[in-house]
C-alpha positions as CSV (number, residue, x, y, z in Angstrom):
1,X,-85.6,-59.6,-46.1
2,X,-82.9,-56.9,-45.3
3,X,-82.6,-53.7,-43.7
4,X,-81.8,-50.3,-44.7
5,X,-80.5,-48.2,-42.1
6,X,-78.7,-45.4,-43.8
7,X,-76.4,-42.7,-41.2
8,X,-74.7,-39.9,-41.3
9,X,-72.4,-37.9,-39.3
10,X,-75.0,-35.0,-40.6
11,X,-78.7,-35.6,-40.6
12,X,-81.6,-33.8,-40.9
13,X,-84.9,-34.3,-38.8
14,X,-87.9,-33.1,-40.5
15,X,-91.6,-32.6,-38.8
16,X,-94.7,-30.9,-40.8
17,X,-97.3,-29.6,-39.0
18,X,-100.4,-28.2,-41.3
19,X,-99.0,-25.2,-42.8
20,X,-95.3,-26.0,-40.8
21,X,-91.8,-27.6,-41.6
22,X,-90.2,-28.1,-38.0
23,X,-86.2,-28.3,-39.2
24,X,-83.6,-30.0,-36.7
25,X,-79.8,-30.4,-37.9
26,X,-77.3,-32.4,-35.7
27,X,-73.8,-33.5,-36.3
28,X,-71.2,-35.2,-35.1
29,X,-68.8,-33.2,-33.1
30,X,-65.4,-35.1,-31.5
31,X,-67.5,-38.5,-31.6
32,X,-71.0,-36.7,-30.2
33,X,-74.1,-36.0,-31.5
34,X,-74.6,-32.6,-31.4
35,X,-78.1,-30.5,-32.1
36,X,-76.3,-27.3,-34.7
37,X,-79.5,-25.7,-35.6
38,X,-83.0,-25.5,-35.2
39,X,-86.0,-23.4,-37.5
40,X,-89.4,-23.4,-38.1
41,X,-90.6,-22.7,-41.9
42,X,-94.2,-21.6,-42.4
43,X,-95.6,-23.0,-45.8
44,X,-98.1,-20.6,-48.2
45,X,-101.5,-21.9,-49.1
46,X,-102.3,-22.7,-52.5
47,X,-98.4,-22.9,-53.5
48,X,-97.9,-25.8,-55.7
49,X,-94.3,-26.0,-55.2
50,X,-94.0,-24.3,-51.7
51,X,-90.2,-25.0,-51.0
52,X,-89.1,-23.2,-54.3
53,X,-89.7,-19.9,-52.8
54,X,-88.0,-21.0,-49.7
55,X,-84.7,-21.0,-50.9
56,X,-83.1,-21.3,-47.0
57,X,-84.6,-24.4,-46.4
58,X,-84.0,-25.6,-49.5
59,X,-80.2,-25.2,-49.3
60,X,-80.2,-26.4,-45.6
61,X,-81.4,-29.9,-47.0
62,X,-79.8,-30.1,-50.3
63,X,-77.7,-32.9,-50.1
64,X,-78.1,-34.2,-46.6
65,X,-79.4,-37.4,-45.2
66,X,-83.5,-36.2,-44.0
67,X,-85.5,-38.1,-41.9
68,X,-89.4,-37.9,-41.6
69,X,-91.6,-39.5,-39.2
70,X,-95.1,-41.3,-39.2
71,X,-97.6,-40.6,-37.0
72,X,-98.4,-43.1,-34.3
73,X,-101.7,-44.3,-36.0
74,X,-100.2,-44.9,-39.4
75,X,-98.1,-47.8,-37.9
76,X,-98.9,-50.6,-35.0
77,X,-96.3,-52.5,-32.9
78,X,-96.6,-55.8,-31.4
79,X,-94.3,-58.2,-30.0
80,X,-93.1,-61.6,-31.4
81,X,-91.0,-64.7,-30.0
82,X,-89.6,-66.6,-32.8
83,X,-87.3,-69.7,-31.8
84,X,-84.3,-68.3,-34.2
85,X,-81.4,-66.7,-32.4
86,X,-79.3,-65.8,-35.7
87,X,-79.8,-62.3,-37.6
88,X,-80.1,-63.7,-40.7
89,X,-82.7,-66.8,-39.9
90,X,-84.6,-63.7,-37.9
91,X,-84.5,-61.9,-41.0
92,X,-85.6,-64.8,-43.4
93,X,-89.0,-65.6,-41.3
94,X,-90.0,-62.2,-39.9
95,X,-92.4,-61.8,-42.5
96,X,-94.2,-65.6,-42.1
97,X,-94.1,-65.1,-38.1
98,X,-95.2,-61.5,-38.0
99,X,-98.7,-62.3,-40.1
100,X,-101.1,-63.8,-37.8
101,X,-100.4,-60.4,-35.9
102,X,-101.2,-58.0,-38.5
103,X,-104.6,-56.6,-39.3
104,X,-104.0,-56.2,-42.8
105,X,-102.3,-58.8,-45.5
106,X,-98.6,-59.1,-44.9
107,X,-98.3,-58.0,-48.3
108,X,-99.3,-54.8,-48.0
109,X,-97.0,-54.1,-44.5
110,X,-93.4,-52.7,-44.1
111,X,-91.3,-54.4,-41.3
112,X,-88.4,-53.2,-39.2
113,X,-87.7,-54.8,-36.1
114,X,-85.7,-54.2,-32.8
115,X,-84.3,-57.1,-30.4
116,X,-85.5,-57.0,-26.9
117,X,-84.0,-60.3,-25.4
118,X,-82.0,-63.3,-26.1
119,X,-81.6,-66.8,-25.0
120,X,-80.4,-70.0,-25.7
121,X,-83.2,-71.0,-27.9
122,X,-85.2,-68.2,-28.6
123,X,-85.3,-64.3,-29.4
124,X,-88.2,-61.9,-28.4
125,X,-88.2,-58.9,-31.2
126,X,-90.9,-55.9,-30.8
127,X,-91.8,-55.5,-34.5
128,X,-93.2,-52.6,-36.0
129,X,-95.8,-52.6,-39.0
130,X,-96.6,-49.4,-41.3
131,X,-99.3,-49.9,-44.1
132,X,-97.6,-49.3,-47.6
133,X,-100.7,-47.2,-48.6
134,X,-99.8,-44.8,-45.8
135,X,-96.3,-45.0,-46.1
136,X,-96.7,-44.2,-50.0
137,X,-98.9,-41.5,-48.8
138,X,-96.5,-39.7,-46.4
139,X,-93.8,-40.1,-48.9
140,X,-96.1,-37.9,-51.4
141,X,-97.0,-35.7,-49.1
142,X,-93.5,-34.6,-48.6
143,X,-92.6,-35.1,-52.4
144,X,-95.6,-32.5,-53.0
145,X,-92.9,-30.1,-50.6
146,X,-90.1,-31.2,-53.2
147,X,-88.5,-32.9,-50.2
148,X,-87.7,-36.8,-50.4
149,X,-87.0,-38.5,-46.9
150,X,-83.9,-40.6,-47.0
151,X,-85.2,-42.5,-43.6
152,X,-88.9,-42.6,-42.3
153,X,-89.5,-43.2,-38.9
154,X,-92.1,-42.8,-36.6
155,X,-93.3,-40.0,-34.1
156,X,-93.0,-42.1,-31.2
157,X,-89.3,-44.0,-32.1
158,X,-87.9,-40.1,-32.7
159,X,-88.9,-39.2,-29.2
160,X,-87.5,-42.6,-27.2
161,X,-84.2,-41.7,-29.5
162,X,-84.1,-37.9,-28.2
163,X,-85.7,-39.2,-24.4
164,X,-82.7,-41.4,-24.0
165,X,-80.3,-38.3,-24.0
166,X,-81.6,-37.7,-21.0
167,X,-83.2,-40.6,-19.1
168,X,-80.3,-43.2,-18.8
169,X,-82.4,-45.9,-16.7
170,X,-83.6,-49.3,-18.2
171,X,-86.7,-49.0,-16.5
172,X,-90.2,-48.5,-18.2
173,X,-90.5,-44.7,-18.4
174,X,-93.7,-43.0,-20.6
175,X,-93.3,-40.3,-23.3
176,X,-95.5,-37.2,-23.2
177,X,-95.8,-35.2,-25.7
178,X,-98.1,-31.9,-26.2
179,X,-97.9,-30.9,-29.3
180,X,-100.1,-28.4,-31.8
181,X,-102.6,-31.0,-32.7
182,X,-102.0,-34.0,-31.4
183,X,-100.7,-35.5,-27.9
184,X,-98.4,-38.9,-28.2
185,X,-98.1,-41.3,-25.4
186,X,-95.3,-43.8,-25.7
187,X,-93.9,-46.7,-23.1
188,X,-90.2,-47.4,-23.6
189,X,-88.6,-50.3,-21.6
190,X,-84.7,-50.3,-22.0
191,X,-84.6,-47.2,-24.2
192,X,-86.8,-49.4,-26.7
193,X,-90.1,-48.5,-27.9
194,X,-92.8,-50.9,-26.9
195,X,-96.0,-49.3,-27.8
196,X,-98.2,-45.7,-28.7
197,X,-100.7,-43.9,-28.9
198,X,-102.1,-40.3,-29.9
199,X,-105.0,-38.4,-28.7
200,X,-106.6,-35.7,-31.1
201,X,-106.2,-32.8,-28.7
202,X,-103.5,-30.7,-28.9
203,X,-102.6,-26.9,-28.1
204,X,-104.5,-25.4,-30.4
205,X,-107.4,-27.6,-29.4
206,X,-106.9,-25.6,-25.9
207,X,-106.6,-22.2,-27.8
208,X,-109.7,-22.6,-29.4
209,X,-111.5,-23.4,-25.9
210,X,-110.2,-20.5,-24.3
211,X,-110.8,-18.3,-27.0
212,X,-114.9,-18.6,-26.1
213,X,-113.7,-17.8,-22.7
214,X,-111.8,-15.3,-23.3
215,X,-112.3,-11.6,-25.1
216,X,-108.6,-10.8,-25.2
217,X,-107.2,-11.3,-28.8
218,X,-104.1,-12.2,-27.5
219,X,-104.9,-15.3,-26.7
220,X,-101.3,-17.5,-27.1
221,X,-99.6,-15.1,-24.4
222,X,-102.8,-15.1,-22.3
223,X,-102.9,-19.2,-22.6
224,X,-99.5,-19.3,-21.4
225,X,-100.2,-17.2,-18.2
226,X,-103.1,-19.9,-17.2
227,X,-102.3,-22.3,-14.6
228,X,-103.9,-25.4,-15.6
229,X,-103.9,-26.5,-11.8
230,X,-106.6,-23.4,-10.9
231,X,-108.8,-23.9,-13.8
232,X,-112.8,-23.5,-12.7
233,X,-116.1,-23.6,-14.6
234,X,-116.8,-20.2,-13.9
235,X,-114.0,-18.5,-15.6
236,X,-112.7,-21.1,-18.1
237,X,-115.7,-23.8,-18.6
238,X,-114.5,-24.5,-22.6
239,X,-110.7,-24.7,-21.8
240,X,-111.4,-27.0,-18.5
241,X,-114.1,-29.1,-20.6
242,X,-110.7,-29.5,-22.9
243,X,-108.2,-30.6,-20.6
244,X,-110.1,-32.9,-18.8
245,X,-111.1,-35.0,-21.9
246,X,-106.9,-34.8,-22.6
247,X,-106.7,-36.0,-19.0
248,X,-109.4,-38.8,-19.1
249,X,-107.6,-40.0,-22.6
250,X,-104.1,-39.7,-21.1
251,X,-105.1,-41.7,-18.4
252,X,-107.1,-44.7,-20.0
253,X,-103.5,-45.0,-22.8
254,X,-101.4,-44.6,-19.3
255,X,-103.3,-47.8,-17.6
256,X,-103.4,-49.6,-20.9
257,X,-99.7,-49.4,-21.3
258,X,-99.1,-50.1,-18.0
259,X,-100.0,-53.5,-18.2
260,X,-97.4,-54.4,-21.2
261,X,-94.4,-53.4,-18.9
262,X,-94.6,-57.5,-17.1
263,X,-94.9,-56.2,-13.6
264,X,-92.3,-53.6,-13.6
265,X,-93.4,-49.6,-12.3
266,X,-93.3,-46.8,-14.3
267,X,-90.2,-44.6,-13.5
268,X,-91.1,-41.3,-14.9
269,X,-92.6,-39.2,-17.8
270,X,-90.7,-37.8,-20.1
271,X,-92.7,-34.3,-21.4
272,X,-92.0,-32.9,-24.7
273,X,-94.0,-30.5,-27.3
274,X,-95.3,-27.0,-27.0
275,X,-97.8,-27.9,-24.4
276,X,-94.4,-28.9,-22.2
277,X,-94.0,-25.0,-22.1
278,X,-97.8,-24.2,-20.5
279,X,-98.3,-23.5,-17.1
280,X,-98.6,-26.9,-15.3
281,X,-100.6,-28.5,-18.0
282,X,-98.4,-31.3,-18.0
283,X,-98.6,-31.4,-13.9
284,X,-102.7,-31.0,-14.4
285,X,-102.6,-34.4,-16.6
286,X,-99.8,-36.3,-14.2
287,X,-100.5,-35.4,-10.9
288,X,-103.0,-38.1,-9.6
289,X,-100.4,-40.3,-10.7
290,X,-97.4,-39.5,-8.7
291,X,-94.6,-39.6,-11.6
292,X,-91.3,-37.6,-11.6
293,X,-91.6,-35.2,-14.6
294,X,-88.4,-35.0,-16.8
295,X,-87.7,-32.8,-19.6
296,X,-85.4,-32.2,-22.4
297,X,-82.5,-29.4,-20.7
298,X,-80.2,-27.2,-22.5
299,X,-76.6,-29.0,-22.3
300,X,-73.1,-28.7,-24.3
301,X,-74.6,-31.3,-26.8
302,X,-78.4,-29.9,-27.0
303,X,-77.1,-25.6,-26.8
304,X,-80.4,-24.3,-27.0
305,X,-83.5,-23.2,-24.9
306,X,-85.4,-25.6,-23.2
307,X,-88.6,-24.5,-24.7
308,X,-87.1,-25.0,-28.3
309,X,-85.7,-28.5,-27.3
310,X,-89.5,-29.2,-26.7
311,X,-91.1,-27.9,-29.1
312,X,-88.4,-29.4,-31.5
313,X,-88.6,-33.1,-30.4
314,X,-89.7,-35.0,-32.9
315,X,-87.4,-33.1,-35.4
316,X,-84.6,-33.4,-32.8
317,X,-85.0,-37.0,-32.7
318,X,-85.2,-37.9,-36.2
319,X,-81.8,-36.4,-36.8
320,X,-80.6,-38.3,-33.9
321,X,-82.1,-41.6,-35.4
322,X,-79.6,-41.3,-38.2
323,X,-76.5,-40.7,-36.6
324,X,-73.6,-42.9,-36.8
325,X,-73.8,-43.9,-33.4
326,X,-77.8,-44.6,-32.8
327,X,-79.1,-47.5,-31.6
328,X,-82.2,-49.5,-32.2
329,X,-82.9,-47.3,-35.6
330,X,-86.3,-47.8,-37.4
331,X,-86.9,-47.3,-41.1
332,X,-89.9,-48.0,-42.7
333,X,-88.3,-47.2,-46.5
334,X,-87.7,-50.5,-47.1
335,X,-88.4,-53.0,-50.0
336,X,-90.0,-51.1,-53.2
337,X,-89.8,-47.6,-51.3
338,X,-86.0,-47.9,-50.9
339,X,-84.7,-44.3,-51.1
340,X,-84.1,-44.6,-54.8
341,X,-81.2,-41.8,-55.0
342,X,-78.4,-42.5,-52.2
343,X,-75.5,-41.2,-53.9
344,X,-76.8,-37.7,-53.9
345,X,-75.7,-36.3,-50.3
346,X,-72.3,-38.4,-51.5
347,X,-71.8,-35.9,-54.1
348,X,-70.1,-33.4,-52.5
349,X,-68.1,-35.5,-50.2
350,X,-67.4,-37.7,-53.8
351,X,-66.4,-34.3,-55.1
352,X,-63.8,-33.5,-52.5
353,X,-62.5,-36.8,-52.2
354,X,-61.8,-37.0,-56.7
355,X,-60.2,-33.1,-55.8
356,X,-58.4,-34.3,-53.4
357,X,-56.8,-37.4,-55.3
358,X,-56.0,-35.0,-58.1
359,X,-54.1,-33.0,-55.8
360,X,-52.3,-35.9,-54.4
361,X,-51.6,-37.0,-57.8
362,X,-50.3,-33.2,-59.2
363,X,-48.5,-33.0,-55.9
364,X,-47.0,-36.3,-56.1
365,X,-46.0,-35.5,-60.3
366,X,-44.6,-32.2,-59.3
367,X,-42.4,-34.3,-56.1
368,X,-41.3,-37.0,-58.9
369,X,-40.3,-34.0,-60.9
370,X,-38.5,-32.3,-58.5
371,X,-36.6,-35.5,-57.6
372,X,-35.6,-36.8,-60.7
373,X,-34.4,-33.1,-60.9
374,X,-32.4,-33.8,-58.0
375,X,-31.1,-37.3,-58.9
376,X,-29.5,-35.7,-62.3
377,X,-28.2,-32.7,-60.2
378,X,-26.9,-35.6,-58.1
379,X,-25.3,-37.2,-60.7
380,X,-23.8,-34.7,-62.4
381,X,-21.9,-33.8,-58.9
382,X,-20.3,-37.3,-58.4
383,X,-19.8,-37.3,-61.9
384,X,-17.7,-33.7,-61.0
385,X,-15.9,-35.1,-58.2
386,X,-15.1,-38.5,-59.7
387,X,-12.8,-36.5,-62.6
388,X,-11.4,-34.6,-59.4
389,X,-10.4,-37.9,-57.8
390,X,-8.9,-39.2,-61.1
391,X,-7.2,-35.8,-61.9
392,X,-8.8,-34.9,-64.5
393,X,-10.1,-31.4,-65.8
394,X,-13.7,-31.5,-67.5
395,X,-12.4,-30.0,-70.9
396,X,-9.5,-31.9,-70.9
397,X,-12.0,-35.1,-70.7
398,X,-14.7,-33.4,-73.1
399,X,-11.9,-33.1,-76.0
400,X,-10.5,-36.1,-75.6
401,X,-14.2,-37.6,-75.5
402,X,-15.2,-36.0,-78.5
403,X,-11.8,-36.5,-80.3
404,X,-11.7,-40.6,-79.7
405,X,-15.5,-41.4,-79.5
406,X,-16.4,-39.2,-82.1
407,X,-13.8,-38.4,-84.4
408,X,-13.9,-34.6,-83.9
409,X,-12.3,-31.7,-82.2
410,X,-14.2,-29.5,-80.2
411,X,-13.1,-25.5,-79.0
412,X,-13.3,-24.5,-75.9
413,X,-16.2,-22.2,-76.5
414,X,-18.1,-25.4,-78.3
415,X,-18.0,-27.6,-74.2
416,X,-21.4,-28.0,-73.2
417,X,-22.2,-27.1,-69.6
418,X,-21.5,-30.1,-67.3
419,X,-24.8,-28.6,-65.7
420,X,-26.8,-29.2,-68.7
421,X,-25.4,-33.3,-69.1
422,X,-28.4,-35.5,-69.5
423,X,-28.4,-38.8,-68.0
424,X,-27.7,-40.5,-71.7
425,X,-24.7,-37.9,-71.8
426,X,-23.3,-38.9,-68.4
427,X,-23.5,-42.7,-69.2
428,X,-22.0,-42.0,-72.7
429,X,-19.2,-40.4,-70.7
430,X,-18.8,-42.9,-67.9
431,X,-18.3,-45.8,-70.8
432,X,-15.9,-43.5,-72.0
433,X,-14.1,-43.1,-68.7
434,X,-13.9,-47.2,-68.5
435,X,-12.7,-47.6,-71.6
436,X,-10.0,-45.3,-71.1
437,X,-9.3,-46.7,-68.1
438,X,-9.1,-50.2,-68.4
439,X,-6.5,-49.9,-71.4
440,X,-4.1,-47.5,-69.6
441,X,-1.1,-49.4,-68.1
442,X,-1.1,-49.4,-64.0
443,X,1.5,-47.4,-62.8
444,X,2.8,-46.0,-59.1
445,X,5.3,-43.4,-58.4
446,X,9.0,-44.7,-57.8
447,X,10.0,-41.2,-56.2
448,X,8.6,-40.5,-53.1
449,X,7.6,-36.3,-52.1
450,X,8.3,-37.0,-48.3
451,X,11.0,-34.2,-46.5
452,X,14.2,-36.2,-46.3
453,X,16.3,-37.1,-43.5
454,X,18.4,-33.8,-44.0
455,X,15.6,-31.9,-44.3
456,X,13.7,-32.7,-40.8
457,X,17.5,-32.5,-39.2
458,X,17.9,-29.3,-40.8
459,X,14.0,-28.3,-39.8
460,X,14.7,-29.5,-36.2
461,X,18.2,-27.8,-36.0
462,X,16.5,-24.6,-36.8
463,X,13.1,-24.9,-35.1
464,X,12.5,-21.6,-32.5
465,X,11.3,-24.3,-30.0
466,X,14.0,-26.9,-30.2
467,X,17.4,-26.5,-31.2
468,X,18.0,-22.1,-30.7
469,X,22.2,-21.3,-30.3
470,X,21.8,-20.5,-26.9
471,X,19.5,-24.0,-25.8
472,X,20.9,-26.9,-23.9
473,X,18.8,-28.8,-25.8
474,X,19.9,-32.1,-27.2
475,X,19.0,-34.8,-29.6
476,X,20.0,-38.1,-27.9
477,X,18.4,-40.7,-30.5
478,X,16.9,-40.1,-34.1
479,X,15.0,-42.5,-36.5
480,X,13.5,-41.9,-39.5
481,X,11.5,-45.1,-41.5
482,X,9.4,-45.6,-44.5
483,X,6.6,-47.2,-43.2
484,X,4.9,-47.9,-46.2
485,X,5.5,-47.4,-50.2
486,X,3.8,-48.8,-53.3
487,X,5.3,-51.7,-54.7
488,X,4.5,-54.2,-57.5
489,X,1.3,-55.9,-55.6
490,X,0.6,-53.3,-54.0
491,X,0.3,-50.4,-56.3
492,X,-2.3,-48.6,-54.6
493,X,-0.3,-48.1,-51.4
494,X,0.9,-44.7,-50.4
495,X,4.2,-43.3,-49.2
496,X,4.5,-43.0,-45.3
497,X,7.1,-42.0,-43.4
498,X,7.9,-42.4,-39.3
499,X,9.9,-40.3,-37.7
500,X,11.3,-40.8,-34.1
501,X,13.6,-39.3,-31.8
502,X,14.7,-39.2,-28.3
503,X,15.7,-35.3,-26.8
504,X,16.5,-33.3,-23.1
505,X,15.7,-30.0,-22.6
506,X,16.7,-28.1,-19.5
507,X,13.3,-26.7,-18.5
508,X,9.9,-28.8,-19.3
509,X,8.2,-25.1,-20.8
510,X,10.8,-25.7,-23.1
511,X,9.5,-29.6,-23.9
512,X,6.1,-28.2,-24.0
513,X,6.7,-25.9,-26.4
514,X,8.3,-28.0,-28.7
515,X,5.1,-30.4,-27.9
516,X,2.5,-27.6,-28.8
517,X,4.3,-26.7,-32.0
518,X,4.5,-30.5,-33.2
519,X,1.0,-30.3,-32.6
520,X,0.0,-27.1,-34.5
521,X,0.0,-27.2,-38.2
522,X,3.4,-27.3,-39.8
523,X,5.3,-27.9,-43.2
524,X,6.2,-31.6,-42.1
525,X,3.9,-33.0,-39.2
526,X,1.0,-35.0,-41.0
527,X,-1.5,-34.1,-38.6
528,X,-3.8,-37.0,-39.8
529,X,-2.2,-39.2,-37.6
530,X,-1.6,-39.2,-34.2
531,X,1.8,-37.2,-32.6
532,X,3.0,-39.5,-29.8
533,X,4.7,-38.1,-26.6
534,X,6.5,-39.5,-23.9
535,X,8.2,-37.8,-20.8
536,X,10.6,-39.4,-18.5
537,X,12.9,-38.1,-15.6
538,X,13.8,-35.1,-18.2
539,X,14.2,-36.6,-20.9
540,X,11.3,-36.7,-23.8
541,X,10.4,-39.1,-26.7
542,X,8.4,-38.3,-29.9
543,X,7.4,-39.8,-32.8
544,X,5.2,-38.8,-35.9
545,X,4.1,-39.4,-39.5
546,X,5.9,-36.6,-42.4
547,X,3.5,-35.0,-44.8
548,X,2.9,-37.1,-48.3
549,X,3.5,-34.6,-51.4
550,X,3.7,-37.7,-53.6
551,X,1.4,-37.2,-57.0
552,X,-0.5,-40.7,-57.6
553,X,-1.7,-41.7,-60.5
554,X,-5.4,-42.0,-61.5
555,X,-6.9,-45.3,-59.5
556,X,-9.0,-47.7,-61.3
557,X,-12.7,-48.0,-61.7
């Protein structure tokens, strides 16, 4: 046997009541449930397909993940010890264990389960049973509506999943809820359901008693100025008759639970429904029993009224039951009433998601584009400043490429753009380039373009900052050397040329001068490499690299 328990981060909590659809919607916000809307839809009589002309609520739950709930006497719960500790072994003899508990064949029961303890050898489960007749029943009832519950839960498990937003204790607490027709009593033990009841008096069971005591037509604002604590026979007989058979009933289910929580006290009440907002009725029916009273409070999480929130329970719950993050989830659609169409509230989401990967996939085509775009732009530069580096001009190379390769001459006017080259047009040219290449000789210039000795003397004699007619200035020790040159094995060498010299000058401005002009870009100072300087006792030393005008030859691929 396995378990659906579909979620949402959306969900929808449905309640009908007669001729009224209770609507709760909750999401979740930054990891939290949160309640986003609440409405009540009132139903027409004799409308075969009511929801069609209720087009709002039919848009509010197109798509989304609803939940519905059973009432507390169309499913029982009981507890069972089985002496399996695994989920899957649980699983595999719930139904055989849970039989002898049933009043009805096991064959015609839905199960669902929640654990309440473990131990070493054993697990102790509270089960919960719904007939399939009634569960096929509900399931019509709201198919009639042209609604179809994803999830059905029960009455009682919505309101221990909304109580436990506010009670946070493990103890044994009661639920209490008044509603229109009916009144639910549920014990929950460590925010699990145990057991429930209902009692067949409601508000409107207390409406129609004060209505024979009352003339005023009014009578829903009237009932909600009564205090149920100063009810007497002489002005409200009907309406006291009333409570005090919800009283007797309340208490008689309060004893009888009270024995099934092993010993342990009742903490509080937990008071929910309409009948929550009517002037200490819920006091009138707890009192003699000394409980604390808690209620469902407007928080960041739960933004509405308070009456709302308690009117709205069972809705309120529901949604919560189907949220990502609930606990202990109940759902009696299981085995042959397995919500048939899952995919549907997937749609959209499916939709966005097959958008959104066709996006990715244009945006990603339209990036490729764009770089392969770039790549040949790319190429074509280094293919631009490889013919730089080698000395050649693009036409030059186009006419000789077409000349050779393909026997033809080409006019100038005939080049095509080296912007429009295609890749195949690059490589063609490339192979042409190391062809041409490889069968030209290897070559290096014998004649150096380097200023001669005569020409740095003359440059020195002359210079503003040096040598002037009227200077003391003198040139003590001079050296000029070719560093480097090209030579047989080493043809890809360049010329370089050191030039030293020892010099006085009668004032150091006059040294620093000379210094900052050496310095400063010049006819013969390569100022690639460094200009050396040396002062001692007056007298100065220098030494630097002369300017290379030499024309190489085009290097190798």
């Amino acid at each position: 046997m396995s378990f659906e328990k579909p979620d949402a981060i959306q969900s929808i909590g449905l309640e009908l009541e007669k001729d009224t659809i209770l609507y709760a919607s909750l999401s979740q916000i930054k990891g939290q449930s949160t309640l986003t809307d609440l409405r009540e839809f009132h139903l027409e009589e004799n409308n075969v397909k009511p929801l069609y002309n209720n087009t709002n609520l039919y848009n509010l739950i197109k798509n989304q993940l609803i939940v519905t709930t059973l009432k507390p006497s169309e499913f029982l719960s009981r507890p069972l010890e089985i002496q399996v500790k695994k989920e899957k072994d649980i699983d595999a003899v719930l139904s055989f264990q849970a039989e002898p508990l049933l009043p009805y064949p096991i064959e015609n029961a839905i199960l669902d389960k929640v654990v309440l303890t473990k131990d070493r050898e054993k697990t102790n489960l509270q089960i919960y049973a719904a007939k399939k007749d009634h569960l096929a029943h509900h399931i019509s009832q709201w198919k009639s509506l042209n609604i179809e519950p994803e999830v059905v839960t029960s009455s009682a498990h919505a309101l221990t999943q909304f109580s436990k937003e506010y009670i946070k204790t493990e103890d044994p607490y009661l639920l209490l809820h008044l509603a229109q027709y009916t009144t639910i009593v549920g014990l929950v033990i460590n925010h699990k359901l145990i057991s429930s009841q209902s009692i067949s008096i409601g508000v409107e069971d207390l409406q129609t008693a004060y209505a024979k005591d009352s003339l005023d037509d009014n009578l829903v604002q009237n009932l909600h100025s009564v205090d149920f604590l100063d009810l007497t026979t002489a002005e409200t007989p009907h309406l006291l008759e009333v409570k005090d058979k919800l009283y007797l009933e309340f208490l008689r289910i309060f004893y009888a639970l009270s024995k099934q929580t092993k010993g342990q006290e009742i903490s509080c009440i937990f008071v929910s429904g309409e009948g929550a907002s009517l002037s200490n009725l819920d006091a009138s029916l707890t009192t003699t029993l000394g409980k604390t009273l808690q209620y469902p409070q407007k928080n960041s999480f739960f933004p509405f009224d308070n009456a709302l929130l308690q009117k709205f329970a069972i809705p309120i719950g529901a949604g919560l039951s189907a949220q990502p993050k609930a606990l202990n989830k109940i759902n009696f659609r299981q085995q042959e009433f397995v919500y048939p169409n899952p995919w549907k509230r997937y749609k959209k989401p499916l939709s966005l998601y097959l958008l959104a990967c066709i996006g990715l996939s244009l945006s990603l085509i339209f990036y490729g584009f764009n770089y392969l775009n770039y790549q040949e732009m790319s190429l074509r530069k280094s293919y631009m400043d490889l013919l730089m580096i080698m000395n050649k001009s693009y036409n030059d190379l186009e006419k000789d490429f077409y000349k050779k390769l393909k026997g033809q001459d080409i006019a100038e006017n005939d080049i095509i753009n080296p912007q429009s080259l295609s890749k195949a047009d690059l490589s063609e040219r490339l192979d042409f380039l190391e062809k041409e290449i490889q069968t030209t000789p290897e070559i290096f210039p014998l004649l150096p373009n380097v200023p001669k000795v005569s020409d740095v003397l003359a440059w020195l004699a002359t210079h503003p900052s040096l040598l002037t007619p009227n200077s003391e200035a003198q040139i003590e020790n001079f050296s000029y050397t070719m560093i480097k040159k090209p030579e047989q094995n080493k043809k890809g060498e360049k010329y370089q040329v050191k030039v030293e010299f020892e010099f006085s000058t009668p004032t150091p401005k006059q040294a620093r001068e000379f210094h900052d002009a050496l310095i400063a870009p010049n006819e013969f100072v390569d100022q690639k490499n460094e200009v050396k300087w040396n002062a001692n006792r007056g007298k100065y030393r220098t030494s630097f690299f002369l300017k290379d005008k030499t024309q190489y030859p085009s290097a190798k691929i």
